[in-house]
N, C-alpha and C positions, 0 to 999 in steps of 0.2 A: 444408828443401831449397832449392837456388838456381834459380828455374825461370826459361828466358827463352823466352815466346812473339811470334812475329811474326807480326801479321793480329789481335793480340789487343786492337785498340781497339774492335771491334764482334763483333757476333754471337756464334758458336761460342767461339772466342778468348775473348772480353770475360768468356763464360760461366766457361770456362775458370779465368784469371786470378782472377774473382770467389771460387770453389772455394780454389784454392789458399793465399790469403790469409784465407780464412775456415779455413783449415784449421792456418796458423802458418807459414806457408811466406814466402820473400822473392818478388816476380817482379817480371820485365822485363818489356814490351809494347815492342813499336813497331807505328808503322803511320804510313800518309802524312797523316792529320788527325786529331792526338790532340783537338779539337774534339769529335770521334765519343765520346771516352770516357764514361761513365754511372759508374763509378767515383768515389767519393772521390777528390780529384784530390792526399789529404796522407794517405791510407789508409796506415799502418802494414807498410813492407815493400814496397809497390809504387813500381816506378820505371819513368820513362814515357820514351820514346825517339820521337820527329817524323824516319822517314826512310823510307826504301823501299827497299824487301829489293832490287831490281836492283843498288843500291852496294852491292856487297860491302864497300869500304872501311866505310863508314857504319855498316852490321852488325855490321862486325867490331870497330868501335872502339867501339859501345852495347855489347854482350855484355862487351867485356873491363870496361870503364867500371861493368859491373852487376857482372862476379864480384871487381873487385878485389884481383883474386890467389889466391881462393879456388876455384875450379875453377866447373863449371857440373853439374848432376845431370841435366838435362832441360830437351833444348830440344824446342819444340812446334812444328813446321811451319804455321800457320793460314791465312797469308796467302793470298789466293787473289781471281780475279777471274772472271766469266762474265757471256757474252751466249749466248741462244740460238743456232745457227746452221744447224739443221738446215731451217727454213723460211727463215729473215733471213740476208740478205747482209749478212756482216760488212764495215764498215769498216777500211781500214786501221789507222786505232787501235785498235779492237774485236779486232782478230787479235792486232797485236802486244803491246798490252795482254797479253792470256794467255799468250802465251808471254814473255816479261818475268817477269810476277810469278807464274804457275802452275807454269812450268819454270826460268829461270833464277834466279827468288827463291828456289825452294826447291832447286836445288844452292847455291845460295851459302849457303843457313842451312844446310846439310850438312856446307857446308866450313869454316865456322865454327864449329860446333859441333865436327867431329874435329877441330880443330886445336885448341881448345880444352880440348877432353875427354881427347885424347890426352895430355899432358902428367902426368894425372891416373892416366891407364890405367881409368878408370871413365866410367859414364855413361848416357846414354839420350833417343836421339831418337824424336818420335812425327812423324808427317808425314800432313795430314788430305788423301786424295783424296777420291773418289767412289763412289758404287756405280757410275755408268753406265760406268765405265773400265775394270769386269770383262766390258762388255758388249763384245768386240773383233771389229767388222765394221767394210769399207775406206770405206762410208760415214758414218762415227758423228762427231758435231758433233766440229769442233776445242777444245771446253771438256774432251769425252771423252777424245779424243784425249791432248792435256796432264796430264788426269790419271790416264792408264794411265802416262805417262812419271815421274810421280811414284810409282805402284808400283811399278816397276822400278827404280829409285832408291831406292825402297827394301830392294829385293832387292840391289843391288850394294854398297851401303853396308852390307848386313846379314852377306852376304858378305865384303868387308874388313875389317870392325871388329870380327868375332864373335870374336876372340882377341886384341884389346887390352881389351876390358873392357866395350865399347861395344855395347849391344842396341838393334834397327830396333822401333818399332811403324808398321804401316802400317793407315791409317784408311779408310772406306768408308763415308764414309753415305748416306743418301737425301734426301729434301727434310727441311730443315731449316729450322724458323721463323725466318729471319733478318730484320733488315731490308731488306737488299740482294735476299733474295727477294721480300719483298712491295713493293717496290719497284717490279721488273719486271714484278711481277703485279697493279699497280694497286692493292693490297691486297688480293685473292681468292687465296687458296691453296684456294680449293675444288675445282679441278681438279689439283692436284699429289696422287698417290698415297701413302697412307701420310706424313703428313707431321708429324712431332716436332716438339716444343719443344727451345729451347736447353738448357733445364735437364736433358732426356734426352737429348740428346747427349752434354752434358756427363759426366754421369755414369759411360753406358757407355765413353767415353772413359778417363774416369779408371781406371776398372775395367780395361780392356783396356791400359795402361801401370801398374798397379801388378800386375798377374799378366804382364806385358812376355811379353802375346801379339806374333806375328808381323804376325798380321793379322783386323781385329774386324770385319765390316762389318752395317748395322744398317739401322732397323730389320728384324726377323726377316721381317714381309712383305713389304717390300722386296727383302730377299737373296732370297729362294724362288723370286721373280718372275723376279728377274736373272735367275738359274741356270737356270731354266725356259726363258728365252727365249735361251741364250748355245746351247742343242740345236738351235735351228732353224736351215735355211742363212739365207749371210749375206740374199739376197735378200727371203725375208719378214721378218725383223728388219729390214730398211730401209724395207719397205711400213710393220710397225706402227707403226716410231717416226713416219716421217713425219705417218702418219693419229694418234696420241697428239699431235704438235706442234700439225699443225695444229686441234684437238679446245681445247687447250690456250690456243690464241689466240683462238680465240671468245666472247665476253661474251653 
């Protein structure tokens, strides 16, 4: 298969790409510091793209540049960015950032991929949000936010394409061992709930776009929690999470 992920020079992505390739597959990556990549940088089948999903043009000329004229089978939505926001006063860059590469990078890997795929009448995009984006209260960080808009997107894409050939998976997870997590966490994930490795991400991933579920979200104690707490009005859901953030920033 011709797989082209974007966000896939680190974390999730990177895990991703590492799969598919291990698997015989060709794949694309891009991302803004292919520096990031851990990858064989001459690995058999992979081809690396330096741009950032906001250029559409950019996108659109790596994807066509990776299929060659051969169509594309799957593209992976990965790219994403986050700052806390529910206690921290986001930055002007901090906000726009998210909405750039959470909302607008991922309709433009949409639009690139249907215009891509369509010519084919075949195909398959996965698009990785959040679990917290099922959580829908008028408080809920703008990271949340942004990636309810990316499930919805993937409802309306799934809705338009469902009779050229073209199937939505829409992603969900929870904390997931990334870099850019431990990052922000000074390297303590011991207060993140429930929190997976990339290589189990990966996997249910894969699993959840080769049964080209609608929508996967993981892991299993994570969802139950969501769901649990999506019953309460929005007012105590705004109490826990703030008292969870601020619990969260304590060393």
């Amino acid at each position: 298969m011709k797989i082209f992920i974007t966000g896939g020079t680190s974390g999730i992505g990177q895990e991703l790409a590492k799969r598919y390739l291990q698997r015989g597959d060709e794949v694309g990556i891009c991302g803004r510091d292919l520096q990031k990549v851990e990858l064989p940088h001459d690995a058999a089948g992979l081809y690396m793209y330096q741009l950032d999903v906001y250029d559409k043009t950019a996108l659109d000329k790596a994807v066509r540049e990776f299929c060659k004229g051969d169509g594309l089978d799957l593209m992976i939505i990965a790219a994403g960015t986050y700052t806390e926001s529910i206690i921290h006063r986001l930055s002007y860059k901090e906000s726009t950032d998210m909405l750039r590469v959470n909302i607008v990078g991922t309709l433009n890997a949409f639009e690139v991929a249907r215009e891509v795929m369509g010519t084919e009448r075949q195909g398959h995009i996965a698009a990785i949000a959040s679990v917290s984006a099922l959580l829908d209260y008028p408080q809920s960080s703008l990271y949340s936010k942004t990636k309810r808009t990316v499930l919805q997107l993937c409802d309306a894409y799934r809705m338009a394409l469902k009779d050229f050939g073209i199937s939505v998976t829409a992603i969900a997870p929870g904390y997931v061992d990334t870099p850019k997590l431990r990052e922000l966490n000074g390297g303590d994930l011991s207060k993140k709930p429930f929190v997976v490795s990339c290589e189990y991400a990966a996997g249910v991933i894969m699993e959840a776009i080769d049964k080209k579920k609608e929508l996967t979200v993981f892991p299993p104690k994570m969802k139950r929690l969501i769901y649990s707490l999506s019953a309460f009005p929005d007012g105590i859901v705004k109490y826990i999470m703030q008292k969870k953030a601020q619990w969260s920033q304590t060393r």
